[in-house]
VMD Tcl script that builds the backbone (N, CA, C; Angstrom):
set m [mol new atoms 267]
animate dup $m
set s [atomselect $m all]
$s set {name element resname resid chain x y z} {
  {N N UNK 1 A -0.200 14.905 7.984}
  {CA C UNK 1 A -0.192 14.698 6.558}
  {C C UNK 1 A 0.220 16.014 5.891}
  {N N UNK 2 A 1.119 15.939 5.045}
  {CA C UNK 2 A 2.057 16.999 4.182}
  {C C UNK 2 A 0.391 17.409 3.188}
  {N N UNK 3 A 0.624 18.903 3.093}
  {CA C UNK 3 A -0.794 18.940 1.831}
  {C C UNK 3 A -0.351 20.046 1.132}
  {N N UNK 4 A -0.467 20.122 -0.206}
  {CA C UNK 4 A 0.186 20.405 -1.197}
  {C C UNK 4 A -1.215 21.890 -1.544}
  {N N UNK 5 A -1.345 22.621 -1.667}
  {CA C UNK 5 A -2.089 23.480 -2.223}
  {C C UNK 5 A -1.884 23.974 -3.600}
  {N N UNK 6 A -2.843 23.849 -4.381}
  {CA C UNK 6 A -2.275 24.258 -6.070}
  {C C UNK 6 A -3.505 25.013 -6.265}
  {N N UNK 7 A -3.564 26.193 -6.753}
  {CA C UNK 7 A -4.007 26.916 -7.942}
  {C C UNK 7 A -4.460 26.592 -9.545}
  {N N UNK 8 A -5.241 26.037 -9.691}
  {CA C UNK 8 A -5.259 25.757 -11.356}
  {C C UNK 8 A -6.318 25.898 -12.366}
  {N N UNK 9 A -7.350 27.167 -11.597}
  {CA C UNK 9 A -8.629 27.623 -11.958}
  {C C UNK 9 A -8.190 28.032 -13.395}
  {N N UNK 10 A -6.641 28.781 -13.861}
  {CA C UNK 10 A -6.860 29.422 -15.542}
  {C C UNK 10 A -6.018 27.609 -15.956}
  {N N UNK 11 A -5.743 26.975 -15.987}
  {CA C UNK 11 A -5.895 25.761 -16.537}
  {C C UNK 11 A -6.579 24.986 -16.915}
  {N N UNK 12 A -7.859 25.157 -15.940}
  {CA C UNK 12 A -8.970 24.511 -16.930}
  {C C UNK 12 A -9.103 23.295 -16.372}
  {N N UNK 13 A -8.617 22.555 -15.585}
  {CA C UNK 13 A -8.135 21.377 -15.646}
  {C C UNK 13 A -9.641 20.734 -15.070}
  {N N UNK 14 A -10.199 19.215 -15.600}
  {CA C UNK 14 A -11.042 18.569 -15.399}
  {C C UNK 14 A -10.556 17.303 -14.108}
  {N N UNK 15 A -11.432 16.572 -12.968}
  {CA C UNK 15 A -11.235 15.717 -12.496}
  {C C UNK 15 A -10.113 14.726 -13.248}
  {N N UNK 16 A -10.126 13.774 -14.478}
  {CA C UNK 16 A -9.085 13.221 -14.409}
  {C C UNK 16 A -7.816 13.710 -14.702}
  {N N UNK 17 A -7.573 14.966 -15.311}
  {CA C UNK 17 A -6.360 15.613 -15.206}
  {C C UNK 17 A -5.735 15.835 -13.995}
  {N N UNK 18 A -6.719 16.265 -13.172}
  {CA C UNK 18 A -6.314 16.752 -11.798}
  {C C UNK 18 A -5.739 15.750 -11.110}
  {N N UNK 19 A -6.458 14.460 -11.384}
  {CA C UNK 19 A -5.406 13.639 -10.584}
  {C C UNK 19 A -4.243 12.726 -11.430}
  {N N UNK 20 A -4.215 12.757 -12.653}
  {CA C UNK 20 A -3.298 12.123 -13.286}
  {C C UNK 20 A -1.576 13.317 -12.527}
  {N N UNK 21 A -2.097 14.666 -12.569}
  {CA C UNK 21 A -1.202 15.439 -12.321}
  {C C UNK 21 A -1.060 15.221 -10.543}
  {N N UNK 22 A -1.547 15.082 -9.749}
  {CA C UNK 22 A -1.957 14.640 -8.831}
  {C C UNK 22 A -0.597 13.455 -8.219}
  {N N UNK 23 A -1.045 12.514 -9.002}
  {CA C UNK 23 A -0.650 11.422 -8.755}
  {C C UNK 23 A 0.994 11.260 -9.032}
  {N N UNK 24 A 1.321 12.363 -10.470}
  {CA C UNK 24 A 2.849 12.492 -10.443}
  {C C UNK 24 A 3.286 12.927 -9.357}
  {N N UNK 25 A 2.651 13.677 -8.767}
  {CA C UNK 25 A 3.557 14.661 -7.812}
  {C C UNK 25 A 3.215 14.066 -6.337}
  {N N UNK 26 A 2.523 12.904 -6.064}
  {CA C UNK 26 A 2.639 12.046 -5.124}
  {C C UNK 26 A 3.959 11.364 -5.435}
  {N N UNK 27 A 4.571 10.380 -6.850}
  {CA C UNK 27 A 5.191 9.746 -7.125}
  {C C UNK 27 A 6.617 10.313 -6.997}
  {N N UNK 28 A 6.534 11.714 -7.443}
  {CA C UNK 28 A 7.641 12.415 -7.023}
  {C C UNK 28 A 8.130 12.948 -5.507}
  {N N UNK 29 A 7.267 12.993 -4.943}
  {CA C UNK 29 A 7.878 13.563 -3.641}
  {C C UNK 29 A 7.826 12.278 -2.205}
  {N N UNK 30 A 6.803 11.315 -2.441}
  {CA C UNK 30 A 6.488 10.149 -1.850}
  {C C UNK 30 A 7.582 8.775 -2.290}
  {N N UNK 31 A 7.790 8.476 -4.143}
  {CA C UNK 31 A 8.173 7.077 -5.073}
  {C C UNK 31 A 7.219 6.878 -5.443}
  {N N UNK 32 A 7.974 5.894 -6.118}
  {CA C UNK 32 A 6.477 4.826 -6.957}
  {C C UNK 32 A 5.874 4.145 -6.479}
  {N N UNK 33 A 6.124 3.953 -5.338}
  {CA C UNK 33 A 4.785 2.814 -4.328}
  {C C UNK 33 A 3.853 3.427 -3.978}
  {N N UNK 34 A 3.532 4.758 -3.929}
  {CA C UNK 34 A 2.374 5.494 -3.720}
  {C C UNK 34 A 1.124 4.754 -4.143}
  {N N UNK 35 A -0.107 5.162 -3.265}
  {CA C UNK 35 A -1.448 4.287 -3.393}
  {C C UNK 35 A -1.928 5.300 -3.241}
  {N N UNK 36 A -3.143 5.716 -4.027}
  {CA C UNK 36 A -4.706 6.560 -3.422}
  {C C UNK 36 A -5.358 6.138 -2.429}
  {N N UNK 37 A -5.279 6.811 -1.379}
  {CA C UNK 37 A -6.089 6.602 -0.758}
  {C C UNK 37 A -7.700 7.049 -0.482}
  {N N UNK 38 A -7.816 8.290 -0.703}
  {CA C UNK 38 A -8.960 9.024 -1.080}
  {C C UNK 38 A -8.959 10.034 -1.927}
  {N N UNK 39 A -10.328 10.413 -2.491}
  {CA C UNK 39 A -10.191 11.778 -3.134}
  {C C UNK 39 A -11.676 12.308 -3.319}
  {N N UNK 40 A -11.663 13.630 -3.530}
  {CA C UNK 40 A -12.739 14.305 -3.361}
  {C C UNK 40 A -13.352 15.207 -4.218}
  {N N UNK 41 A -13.923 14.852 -5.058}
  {CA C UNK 41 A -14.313 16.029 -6.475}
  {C C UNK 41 A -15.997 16.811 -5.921}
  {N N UNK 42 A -15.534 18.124 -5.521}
  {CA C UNK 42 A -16.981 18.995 -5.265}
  {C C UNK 42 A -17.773 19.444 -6.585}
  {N N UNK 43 A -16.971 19.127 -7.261}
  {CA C UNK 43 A -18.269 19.709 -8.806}
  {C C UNK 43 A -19.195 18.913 -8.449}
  {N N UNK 44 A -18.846 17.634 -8.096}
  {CA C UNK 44 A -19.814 16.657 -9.058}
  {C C UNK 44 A -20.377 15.847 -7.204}
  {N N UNK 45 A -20.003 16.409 -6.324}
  {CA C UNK 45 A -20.197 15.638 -5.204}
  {C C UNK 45 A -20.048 14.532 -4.920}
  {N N UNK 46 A -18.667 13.978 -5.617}
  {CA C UNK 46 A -18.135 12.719 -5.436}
  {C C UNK 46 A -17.440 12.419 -4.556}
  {N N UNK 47 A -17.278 10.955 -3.779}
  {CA C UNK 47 A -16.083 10.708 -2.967}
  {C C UNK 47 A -15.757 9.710 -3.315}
  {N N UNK 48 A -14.419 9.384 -2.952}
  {CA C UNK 48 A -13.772 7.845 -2.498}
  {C C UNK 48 A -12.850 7.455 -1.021}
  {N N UNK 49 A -13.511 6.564 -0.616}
  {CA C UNK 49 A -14.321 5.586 -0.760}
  {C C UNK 49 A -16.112 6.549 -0.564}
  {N N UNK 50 A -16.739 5.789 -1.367}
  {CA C UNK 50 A -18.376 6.157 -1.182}
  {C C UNK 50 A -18.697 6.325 0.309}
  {N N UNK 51 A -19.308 7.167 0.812}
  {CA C UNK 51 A -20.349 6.986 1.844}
  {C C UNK 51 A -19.265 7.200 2.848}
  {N N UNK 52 A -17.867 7.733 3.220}
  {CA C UNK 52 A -17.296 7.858 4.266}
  {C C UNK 52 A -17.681 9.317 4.793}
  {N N UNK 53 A -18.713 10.513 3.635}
  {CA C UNK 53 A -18.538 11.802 4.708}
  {C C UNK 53 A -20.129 11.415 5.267}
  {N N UNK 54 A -21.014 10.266 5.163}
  {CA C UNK 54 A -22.364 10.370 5.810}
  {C C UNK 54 A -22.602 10.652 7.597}
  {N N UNK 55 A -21.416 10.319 7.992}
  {CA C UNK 55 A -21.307 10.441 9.319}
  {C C UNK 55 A -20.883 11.768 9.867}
  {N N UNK 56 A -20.436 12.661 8.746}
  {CA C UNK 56 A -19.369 14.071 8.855}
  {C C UNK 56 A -20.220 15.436 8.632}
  {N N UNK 57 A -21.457 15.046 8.423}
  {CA C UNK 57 A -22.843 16.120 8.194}
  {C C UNK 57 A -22.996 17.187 8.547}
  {N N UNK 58 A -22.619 18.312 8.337}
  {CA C UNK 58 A -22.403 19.446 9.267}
  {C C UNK 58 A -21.012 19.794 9.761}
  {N N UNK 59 A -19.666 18.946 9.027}
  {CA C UNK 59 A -18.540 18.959 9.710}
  {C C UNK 59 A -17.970 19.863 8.797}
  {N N UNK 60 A -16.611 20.465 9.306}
  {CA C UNK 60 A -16.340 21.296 8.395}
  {C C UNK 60 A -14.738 20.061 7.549}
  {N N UNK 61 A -14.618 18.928 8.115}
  {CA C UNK 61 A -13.681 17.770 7.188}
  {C C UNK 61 A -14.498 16.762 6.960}
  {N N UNK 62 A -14.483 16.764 5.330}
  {CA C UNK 62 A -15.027 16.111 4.238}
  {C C UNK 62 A -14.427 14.470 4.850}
  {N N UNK 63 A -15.128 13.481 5.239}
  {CA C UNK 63 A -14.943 11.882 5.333}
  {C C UNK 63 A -14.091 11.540 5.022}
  {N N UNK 64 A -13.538 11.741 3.575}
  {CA C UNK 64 A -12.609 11.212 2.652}
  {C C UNK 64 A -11.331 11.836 2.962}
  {N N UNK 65 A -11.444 12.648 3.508}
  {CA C UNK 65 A -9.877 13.527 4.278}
  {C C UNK 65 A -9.834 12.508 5.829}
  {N N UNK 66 A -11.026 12.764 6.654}
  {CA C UNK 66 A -10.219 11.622 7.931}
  {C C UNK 66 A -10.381 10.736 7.352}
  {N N UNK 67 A -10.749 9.930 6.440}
  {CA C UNK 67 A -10.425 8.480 6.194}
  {C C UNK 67 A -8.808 8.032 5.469}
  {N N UNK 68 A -8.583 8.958 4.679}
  {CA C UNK 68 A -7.474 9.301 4.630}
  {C C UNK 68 A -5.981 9.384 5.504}
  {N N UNK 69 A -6.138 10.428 6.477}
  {CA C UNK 69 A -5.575 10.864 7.778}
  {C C UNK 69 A -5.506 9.431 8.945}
  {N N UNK 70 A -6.540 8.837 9.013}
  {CA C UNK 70 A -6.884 7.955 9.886}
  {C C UNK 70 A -5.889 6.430 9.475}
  {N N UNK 71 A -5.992 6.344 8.215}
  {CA C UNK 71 A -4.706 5.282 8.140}
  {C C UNK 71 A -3.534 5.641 7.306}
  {N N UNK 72 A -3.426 6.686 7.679}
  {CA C UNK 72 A -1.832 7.173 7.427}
  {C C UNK 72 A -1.275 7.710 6.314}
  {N N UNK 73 A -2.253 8.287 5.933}
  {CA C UNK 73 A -1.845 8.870 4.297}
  {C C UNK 73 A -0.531 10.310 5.022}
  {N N UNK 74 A 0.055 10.254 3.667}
  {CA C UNK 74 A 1.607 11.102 3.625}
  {C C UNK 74 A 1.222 12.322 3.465}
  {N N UNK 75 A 0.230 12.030 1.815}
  {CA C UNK 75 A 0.391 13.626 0.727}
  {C C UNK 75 A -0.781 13.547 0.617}
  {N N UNK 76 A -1.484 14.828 0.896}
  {CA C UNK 76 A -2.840 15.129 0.489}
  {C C UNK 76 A -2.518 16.374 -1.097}
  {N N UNK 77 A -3.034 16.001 -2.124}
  {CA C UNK 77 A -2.595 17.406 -3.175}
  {C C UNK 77 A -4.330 18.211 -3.279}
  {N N UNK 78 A -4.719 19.290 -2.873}
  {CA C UNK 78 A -5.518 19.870 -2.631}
  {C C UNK 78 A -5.635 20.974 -4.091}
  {N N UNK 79 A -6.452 20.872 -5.277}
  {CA C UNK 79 A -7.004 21.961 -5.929}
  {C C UNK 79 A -7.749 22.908 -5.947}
  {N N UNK 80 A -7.376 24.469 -6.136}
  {CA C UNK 80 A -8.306 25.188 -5.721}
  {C C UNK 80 A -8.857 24.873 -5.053}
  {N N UNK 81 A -8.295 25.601 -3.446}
  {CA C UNK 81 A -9.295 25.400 -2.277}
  {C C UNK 81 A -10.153 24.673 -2.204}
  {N N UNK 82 A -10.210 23.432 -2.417}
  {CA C UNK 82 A -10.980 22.324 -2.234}
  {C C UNK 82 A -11.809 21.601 -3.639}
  {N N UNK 83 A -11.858 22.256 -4.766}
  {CA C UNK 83 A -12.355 21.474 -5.526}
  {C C UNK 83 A -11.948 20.407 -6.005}
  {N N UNK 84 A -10.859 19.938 -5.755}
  {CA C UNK 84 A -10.521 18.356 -5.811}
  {C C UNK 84 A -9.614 17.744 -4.706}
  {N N UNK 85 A -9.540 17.035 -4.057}
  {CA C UNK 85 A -8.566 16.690 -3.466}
  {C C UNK 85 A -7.726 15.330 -3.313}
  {N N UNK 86 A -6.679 14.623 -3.155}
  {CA C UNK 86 A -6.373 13.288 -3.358}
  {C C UNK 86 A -5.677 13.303 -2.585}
  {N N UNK 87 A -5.298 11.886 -1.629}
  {CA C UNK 87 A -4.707 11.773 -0.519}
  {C C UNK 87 A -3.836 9.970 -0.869}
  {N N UNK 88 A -2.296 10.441 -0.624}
  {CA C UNK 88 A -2.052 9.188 -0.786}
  {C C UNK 88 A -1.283 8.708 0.155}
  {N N UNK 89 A -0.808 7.491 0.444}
  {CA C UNK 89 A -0.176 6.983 1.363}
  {C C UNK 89 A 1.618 6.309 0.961}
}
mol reanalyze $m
mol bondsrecalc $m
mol representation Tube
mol addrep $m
């Protein structure tokens, strides 16, 4: 999986910015058929899908990245070193 690393701590940018911006730049480098497959907000200790890192306890990859990886996602776009991440297929 291709993963995009961005910088955007003096932007300011909140969870849905992050992935509205996110999601262009899946659309751009993937098309428009792009799907989310997962994503990962550490402020707030969120995932999607729910409950995929309970098994990952002590791991150093967050659930929502192999769940991701595991059915074939393309583009992972990664914010500041991990505070958000989105994975699409």
């Amino acid at each position: 999986m291709k993963t995009l690393h961005l910088e955007s701590a003096e932007l300011g940018l909140d969870f849905n910015t992050a992935l509205k911006l996110a999601t262009a730049i899946a659309q751009q480098q993937l098309g428009d058929d792009t799907m989310l497959l997962s994503w990962y907000d550490l402020e707030r200790d969120l995932e999607s899908p729910a409950g995929v890192s309970e098994c990952h306890v002590g791991c150093a990859t967050k659930g929502s990245w192999d769940y991701a990886k595991n059915r074939g996602a393309r583009l992972a776009v990664e914010f500041d070193s991990g505070r958000f991440f989105f994975c699409f297929l």
